[in-house]
N, CA, C and O atoms as a Tinker XYZ file with bonds, in Angstrom:
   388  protein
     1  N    -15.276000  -13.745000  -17.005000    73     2
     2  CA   -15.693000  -13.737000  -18.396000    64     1     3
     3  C    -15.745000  -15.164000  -18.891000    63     2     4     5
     4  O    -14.810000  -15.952000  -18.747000    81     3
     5  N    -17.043000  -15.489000  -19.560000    73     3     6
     6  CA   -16.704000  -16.802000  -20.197000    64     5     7
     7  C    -16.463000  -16.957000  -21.594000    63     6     8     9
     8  O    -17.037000  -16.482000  -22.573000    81     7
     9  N    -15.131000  -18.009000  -21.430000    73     7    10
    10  CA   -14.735000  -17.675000  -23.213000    64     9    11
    11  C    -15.714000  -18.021000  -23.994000    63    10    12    13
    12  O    -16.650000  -18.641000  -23.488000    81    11
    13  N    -15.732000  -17.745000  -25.231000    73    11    14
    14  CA   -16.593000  -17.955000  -26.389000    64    13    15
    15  C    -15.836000  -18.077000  -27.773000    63    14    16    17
    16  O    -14.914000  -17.286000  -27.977000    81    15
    17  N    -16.068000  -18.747000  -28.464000    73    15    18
    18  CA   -15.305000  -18.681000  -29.625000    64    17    19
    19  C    -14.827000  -17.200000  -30.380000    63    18    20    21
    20  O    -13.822000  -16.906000  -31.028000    81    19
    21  N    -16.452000  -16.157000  -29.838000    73    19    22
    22  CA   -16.134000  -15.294000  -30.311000    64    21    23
    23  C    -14.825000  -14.453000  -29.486000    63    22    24    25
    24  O    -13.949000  -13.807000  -30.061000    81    23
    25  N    -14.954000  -14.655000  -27.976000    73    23    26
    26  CA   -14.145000  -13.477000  -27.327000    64    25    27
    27  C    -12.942000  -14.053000  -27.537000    63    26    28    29
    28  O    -12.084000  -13.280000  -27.962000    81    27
    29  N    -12.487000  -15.622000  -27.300000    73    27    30
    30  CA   -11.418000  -16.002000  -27.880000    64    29    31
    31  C    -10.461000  -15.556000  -29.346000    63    30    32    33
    32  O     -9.241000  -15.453000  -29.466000    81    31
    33  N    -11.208000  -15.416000  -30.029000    73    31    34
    34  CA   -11.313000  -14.772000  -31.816000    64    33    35
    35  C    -10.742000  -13.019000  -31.002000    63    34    36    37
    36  O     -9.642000  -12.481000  -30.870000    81    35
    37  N    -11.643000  -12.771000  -30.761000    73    35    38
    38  CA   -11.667000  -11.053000  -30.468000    64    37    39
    39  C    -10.423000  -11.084000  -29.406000    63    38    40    41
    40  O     -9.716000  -10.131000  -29.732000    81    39
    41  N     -9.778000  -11.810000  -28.175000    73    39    42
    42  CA    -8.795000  -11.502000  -27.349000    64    41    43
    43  C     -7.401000  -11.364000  -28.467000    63    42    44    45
    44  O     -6.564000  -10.462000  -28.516000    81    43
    45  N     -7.519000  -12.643000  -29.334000    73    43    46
    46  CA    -6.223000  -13.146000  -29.684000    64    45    47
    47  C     -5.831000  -11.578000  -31.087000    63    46    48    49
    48  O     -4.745000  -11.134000  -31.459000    81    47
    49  N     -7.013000  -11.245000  -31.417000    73    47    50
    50  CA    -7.117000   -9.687000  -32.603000    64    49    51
    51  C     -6.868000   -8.239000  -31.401000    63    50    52    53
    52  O     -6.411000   -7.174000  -31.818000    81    51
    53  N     -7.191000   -8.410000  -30.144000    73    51    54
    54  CA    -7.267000   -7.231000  -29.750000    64    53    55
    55  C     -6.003000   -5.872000  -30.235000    63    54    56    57
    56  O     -4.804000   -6.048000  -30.014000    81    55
    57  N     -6.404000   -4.901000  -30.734000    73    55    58
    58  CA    -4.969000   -4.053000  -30.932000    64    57    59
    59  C     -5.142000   -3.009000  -29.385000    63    58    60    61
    60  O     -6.179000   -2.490000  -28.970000    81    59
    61  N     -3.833000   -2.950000  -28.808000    73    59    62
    62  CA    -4.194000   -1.871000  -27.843000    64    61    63
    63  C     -4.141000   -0.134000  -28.206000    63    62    64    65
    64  O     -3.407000    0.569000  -28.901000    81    63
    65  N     -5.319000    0.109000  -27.346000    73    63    66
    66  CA    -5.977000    1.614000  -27.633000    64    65    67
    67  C     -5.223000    2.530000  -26.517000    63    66    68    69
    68  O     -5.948000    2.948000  -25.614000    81    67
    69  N     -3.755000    2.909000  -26.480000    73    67    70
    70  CA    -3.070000    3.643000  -25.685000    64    69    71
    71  C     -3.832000    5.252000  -25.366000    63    70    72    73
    72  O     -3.772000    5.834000  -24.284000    81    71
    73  N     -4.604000    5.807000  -26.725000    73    71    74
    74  CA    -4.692000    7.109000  -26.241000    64    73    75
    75  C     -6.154000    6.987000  -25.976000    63    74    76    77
    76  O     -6.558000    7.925000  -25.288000    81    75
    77  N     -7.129000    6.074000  -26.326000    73    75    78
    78  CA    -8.234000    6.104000  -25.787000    64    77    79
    79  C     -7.923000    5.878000  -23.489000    63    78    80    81
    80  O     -8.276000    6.557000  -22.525000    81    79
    81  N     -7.213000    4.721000  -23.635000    73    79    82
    82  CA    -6.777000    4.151000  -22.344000    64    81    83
    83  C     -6.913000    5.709000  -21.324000    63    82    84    85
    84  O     -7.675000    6.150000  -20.463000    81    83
    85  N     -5.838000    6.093000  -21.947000    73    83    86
    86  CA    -5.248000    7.455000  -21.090000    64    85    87
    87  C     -6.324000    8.497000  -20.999000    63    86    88    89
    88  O     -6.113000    9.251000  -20.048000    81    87
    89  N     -7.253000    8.744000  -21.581000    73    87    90
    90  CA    -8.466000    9.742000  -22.539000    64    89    91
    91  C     -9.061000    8.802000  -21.071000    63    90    92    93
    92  O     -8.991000    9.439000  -20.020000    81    91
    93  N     -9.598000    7.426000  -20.975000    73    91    94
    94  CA   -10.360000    7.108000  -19.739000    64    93    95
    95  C     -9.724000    6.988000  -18.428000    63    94    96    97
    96  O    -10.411000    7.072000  -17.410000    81    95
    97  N     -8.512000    6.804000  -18.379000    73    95    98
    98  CA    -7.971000    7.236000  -16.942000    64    97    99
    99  C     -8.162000    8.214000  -16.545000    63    98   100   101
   100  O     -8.726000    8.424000  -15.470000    81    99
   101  N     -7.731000    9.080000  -17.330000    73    99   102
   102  CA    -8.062000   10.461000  -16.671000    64   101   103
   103  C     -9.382000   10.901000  -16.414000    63   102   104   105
   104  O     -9.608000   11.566000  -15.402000    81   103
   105  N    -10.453000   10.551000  -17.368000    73   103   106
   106  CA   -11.723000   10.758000  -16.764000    64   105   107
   107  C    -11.985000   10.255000  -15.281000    63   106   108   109
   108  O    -12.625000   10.783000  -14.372000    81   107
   109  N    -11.181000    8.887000  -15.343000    73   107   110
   110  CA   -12.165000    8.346000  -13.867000    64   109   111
   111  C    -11.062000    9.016000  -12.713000    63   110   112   113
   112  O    -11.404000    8.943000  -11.532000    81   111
   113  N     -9.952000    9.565000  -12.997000    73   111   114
   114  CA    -9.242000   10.313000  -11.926000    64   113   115
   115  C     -9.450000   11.562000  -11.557000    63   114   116   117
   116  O     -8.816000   12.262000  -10.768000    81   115
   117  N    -10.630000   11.844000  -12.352000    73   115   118
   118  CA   -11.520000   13.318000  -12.054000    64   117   119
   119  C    -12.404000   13.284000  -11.642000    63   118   120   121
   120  O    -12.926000   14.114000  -10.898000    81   119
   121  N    -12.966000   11.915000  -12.175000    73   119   122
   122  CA   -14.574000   12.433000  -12.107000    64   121   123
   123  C    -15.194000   11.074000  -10.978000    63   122   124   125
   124  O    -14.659000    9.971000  -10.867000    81   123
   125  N    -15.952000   11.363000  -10.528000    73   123   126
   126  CA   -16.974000   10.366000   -9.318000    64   125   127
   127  C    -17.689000    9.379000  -10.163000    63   126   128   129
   128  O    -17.791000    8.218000   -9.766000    81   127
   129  N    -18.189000    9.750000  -11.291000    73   127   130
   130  CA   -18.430000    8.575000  -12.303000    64   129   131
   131  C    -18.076000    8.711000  -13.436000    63   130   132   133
   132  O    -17.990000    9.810000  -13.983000    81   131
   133  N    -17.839000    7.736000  -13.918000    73   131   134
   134  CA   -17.417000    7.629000  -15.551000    64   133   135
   135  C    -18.115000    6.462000  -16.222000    63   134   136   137
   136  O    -17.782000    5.368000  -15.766000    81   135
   137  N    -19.111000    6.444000  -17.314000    73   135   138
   138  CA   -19.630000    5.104000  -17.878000    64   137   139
   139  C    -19.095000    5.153000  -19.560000    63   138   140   141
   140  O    -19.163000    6.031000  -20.420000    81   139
   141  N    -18.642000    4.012000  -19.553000    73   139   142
   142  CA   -18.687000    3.350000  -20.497000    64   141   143
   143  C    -19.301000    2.248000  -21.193000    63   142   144   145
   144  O    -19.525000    1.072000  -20.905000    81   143
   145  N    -19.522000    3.044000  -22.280000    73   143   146
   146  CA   -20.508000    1.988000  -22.710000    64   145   147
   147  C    -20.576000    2.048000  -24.229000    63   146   148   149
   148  O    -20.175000    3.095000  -24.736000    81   147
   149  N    -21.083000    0.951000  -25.147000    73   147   150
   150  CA   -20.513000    1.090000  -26.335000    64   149   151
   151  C    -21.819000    0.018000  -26.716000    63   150   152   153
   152  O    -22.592000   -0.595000  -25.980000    81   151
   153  N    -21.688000    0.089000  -28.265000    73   151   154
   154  CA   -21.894000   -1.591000  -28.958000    64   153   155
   155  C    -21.815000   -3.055000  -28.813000    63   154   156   157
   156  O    -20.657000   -3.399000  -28.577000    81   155
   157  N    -22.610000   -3.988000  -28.869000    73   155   158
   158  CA   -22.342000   -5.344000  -28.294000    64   157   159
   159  C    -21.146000   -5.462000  -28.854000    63   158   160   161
   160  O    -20.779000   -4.688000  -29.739000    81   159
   161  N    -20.489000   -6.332000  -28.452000    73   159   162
   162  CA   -19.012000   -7.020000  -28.975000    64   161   163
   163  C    -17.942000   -6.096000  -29.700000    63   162   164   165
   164  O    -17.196000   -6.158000  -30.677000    81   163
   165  N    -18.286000   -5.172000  -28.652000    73   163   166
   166  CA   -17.187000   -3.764000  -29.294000    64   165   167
   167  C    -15.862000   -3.607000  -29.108000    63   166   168   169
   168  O    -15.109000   -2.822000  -29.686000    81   167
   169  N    -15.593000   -4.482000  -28.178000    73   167   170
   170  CA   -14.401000   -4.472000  -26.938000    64   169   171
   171  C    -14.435000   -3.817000  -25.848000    63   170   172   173
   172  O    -13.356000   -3.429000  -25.399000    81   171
   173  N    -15.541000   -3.543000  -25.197000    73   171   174
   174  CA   -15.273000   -2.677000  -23.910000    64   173   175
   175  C    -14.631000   -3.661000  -22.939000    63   174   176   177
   176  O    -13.618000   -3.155000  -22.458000    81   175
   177  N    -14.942000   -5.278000  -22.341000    73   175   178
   178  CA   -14.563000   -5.508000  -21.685000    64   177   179
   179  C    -12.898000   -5.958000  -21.752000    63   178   180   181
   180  O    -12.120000   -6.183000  -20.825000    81   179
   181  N    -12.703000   -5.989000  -23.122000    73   179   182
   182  CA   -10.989000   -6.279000  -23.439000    64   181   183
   183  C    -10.503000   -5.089000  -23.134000    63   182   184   185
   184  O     -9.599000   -5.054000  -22.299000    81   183
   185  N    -10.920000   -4.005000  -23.653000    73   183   186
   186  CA   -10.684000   -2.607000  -23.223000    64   185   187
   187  C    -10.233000   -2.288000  -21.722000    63   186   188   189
   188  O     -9.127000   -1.751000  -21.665000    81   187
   189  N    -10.863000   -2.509000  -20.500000    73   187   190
   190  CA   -11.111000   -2.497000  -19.510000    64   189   191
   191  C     -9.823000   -3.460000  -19.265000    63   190   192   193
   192  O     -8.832000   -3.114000  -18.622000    81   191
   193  N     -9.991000   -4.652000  -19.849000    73   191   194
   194  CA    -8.571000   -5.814000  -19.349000    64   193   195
   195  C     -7.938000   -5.248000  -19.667000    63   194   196   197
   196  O     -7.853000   -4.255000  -18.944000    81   195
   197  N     -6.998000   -5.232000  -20.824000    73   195   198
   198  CA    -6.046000   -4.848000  -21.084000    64   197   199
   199  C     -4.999000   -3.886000  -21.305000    63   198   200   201
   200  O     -3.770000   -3.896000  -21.245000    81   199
   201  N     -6.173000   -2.794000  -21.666000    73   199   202
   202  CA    -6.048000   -1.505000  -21.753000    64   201   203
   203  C     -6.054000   -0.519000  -20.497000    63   202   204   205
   204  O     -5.107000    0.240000  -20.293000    81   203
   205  N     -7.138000   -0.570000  -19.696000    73   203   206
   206  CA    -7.376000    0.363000  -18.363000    64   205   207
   207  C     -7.017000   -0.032000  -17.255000    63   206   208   209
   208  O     -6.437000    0.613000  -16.381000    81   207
   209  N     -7.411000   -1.316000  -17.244000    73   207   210
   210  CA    -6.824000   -1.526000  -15.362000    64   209   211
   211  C     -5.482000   -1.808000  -15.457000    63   210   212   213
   212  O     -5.099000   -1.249000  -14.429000    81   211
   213  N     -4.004000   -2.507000  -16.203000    73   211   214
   214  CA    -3.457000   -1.968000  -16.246000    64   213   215
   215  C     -2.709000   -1.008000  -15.683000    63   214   216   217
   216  O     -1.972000   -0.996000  -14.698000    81   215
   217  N     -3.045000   -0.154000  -16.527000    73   215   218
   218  CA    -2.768000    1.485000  -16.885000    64   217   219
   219  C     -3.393000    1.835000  -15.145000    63   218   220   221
   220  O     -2.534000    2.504000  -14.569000    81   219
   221  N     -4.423000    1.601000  -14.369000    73   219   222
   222  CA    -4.848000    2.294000  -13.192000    64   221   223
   223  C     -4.433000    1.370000  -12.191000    63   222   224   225
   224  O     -4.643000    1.687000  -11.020000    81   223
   225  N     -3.945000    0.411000  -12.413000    73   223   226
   226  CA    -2.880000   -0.339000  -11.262000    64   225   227
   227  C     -1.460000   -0.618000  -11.139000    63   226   228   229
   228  O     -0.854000   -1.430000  -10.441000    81   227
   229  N     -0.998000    0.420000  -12.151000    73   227   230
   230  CA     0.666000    1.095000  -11.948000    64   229   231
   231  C      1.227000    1.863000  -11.008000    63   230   232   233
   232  O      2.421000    2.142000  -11.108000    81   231
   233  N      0.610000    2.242000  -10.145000    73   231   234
   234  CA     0.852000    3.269000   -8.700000    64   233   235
   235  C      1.107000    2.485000   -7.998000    63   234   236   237
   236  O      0.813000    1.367000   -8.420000    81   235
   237  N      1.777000    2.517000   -6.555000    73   235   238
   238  CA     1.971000    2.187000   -5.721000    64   237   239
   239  C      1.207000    2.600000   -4.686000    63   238   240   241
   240  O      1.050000    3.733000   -4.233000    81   239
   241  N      0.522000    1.046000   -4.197000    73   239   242
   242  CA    -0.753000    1.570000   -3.272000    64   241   243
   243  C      0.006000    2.153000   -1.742000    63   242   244   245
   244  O     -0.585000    2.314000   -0.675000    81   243
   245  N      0.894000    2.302000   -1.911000    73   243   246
   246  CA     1.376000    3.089000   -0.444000    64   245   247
   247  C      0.915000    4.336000   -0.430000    63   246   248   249
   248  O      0.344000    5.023000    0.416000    81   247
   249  N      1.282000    4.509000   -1.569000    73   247   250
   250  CA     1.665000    6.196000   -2.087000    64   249   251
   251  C      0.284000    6.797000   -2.292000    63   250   252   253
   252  O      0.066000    7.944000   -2.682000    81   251
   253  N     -0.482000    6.016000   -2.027000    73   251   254
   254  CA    -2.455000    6.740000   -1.658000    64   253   255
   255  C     -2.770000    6.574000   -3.044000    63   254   256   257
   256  O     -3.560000    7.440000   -3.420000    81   255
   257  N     -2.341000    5.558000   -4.165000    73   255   258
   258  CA    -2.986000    5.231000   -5.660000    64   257   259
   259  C     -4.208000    4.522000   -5.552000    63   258   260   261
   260  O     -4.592000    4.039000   -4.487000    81   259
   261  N     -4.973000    4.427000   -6.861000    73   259   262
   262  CA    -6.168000    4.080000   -6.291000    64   261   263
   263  C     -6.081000    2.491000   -6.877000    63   262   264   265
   264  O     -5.065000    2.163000   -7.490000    81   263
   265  N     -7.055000    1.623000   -6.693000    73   263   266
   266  CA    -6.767000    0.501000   -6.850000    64   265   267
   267  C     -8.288000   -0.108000   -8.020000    63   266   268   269
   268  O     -9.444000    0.181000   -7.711000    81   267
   269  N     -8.016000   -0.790000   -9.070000    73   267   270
   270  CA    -8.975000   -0.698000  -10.112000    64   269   271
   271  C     -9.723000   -2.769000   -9.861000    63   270   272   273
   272  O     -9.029000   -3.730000   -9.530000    81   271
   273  N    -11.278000   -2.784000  -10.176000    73   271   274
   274  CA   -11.358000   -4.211000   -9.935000    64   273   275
   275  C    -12.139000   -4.135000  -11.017000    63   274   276   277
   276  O    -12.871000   -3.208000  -11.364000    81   275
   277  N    -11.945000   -5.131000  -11.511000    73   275   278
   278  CA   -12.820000   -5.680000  -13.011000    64   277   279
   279  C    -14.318000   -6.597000  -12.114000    63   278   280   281
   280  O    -14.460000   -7.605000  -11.422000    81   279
   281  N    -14.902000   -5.853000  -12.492000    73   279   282
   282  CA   -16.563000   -6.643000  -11.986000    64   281   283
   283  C    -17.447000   -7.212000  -12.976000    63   282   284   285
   284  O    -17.867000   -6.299000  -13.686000    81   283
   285  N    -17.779000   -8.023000  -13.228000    73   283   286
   286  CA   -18.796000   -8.524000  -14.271000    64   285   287
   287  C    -20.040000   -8.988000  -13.430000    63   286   288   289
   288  O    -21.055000   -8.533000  -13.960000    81   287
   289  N    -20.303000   -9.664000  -12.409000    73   287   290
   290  CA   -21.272000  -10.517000  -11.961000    64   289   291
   291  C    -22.364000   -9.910000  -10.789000    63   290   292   293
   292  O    -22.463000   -9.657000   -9.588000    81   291
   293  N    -23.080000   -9.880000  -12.046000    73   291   294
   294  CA   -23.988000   -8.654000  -11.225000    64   293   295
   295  C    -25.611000   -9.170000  -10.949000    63   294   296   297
   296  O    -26.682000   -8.644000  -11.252000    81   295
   297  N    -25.297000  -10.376000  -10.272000    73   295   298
   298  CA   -26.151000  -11.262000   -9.731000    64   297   299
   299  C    -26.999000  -11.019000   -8.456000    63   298   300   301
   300  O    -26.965000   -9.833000   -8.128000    81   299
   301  N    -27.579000  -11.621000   -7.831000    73   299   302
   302  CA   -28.393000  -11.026000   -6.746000    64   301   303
   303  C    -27.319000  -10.538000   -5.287000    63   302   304   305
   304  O    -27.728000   -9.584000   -4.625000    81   303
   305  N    -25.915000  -11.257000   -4.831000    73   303   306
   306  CA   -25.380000  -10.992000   -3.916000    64   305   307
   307  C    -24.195000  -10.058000   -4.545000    63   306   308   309
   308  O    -23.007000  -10.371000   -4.479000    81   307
   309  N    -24.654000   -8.946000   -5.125000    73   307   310
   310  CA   -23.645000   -8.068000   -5.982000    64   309   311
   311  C    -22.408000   -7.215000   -5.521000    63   310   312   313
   312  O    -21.308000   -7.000000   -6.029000    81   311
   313  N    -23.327000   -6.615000   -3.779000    73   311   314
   314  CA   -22.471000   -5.666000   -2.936000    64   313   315
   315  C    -21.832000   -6.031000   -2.338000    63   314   316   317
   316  O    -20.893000   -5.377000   -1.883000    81   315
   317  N    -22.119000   -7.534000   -2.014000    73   315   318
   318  CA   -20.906000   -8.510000   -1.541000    64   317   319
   319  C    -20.037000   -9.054000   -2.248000    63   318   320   321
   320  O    -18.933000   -9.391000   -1.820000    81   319
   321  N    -20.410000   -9.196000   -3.348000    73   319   322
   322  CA   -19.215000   -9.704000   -4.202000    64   321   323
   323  C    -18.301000   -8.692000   -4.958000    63   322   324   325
   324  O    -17.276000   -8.970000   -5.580000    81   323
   325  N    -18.998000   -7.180000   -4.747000    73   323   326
   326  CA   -17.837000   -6.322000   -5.076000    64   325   327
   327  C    -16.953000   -6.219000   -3.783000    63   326   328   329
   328  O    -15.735000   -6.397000   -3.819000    81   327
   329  N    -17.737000   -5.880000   -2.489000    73   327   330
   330  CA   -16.829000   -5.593000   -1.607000    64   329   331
   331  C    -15.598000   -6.969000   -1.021000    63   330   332   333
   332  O    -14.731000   -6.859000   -0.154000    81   331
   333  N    -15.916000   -8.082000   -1.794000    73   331   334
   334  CA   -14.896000   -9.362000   -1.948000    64   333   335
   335  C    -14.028000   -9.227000   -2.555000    63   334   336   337
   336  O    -12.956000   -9.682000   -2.157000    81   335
   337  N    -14.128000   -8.454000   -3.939000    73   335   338
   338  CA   -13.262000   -8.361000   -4.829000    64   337   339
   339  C    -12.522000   -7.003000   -4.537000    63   338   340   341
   340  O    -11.536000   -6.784000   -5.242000    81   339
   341  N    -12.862000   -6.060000   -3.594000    73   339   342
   342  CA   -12.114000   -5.168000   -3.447000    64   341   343
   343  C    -11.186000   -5.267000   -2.347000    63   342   344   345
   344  O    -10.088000   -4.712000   -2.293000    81   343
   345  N    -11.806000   -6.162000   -1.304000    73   343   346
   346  CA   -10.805000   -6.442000   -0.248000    64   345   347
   347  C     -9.331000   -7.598000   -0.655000    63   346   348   349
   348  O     -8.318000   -7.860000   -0.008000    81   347
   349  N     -9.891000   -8.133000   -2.197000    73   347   350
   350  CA    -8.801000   -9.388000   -2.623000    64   349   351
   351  C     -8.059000   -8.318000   -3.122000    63   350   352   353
   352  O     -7.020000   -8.842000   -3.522000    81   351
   353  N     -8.004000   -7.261000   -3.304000    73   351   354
   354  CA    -7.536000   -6.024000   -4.698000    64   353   355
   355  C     -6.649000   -5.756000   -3.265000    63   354   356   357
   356  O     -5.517000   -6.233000   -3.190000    81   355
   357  N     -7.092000   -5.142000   -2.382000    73   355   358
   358  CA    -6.255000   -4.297000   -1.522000    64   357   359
   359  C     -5.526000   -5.255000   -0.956000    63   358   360   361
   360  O     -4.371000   -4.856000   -0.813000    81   359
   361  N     -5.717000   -6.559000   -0.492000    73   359   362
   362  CA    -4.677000   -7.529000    0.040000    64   361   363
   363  C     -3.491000   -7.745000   -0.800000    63   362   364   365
   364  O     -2.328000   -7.578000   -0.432000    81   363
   365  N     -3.921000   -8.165000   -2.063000    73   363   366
   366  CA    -2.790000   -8.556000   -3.492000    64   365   367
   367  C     -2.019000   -7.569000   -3.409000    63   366   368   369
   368  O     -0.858000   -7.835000   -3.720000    81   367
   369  N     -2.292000   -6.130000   -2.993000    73   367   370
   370  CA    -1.630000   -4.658000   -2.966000    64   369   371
   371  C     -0.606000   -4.713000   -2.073000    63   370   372   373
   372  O      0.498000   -4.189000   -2.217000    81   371
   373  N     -1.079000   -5.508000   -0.927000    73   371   374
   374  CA     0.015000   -5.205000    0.216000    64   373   375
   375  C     -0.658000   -4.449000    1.557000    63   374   376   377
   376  O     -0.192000   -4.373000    2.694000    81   375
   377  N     -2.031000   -3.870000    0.977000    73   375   378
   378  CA    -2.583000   -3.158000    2.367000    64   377   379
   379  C     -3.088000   -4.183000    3.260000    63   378   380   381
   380  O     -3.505000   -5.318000    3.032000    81   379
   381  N     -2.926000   -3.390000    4.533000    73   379   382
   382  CA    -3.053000   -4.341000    5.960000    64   381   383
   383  C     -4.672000   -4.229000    5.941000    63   382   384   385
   384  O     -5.089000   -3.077000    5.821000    81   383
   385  N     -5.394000   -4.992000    6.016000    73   383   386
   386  CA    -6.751000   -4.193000    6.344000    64   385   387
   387  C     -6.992000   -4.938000    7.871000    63   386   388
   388  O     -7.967000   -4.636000    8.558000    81   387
């Protein structure tokens, strides 16, 4: 994310949304997709920081939990740079890959 005066302004105001949080965990622990999506400068991506991943990287990845990656950069080498960021997710975890 690159700061901006505005997201700076908007991080330092964020209030956290506990029952929305939980309202989207559980969707994405059901469901194969879940989108979110909202208004420009609504907070989804503070949402997502602070609020959801979080909340979906409290398990213990032994114990078969699932493991959450914040993606923004959705540039031309995209499937590589998710599957980068998911293999840094499962290392930081502790899994052997």
């Amino acid at each position: 994310m690159i700061a901006t005066p505005e997201s700076i302004r908007a991080e330092s105001e964020w209030q956290p949304r506990d029952r929305e949080a939980e309202l989207v965990t559980a969707l994405l622990r059901l469901s194969r997709l879940t989108l979110l999506y909202g208004a420009p400068c609504s907070g989804k991506t503070l949402f997502c920081q602070y609020d959801l991943l979080p909340r979906l990287n409290r398990r213990d990845v032994r114990e078969g939990a699932e493991i959450a990656v914040h993606f923004e950069g959705w540039g031309a080498p995209a499937l590589e740079q998710i599957g980068a960021r998911i293999r840094q997710a499962l290392i930081d975890a502790g899994a052997r890959l």
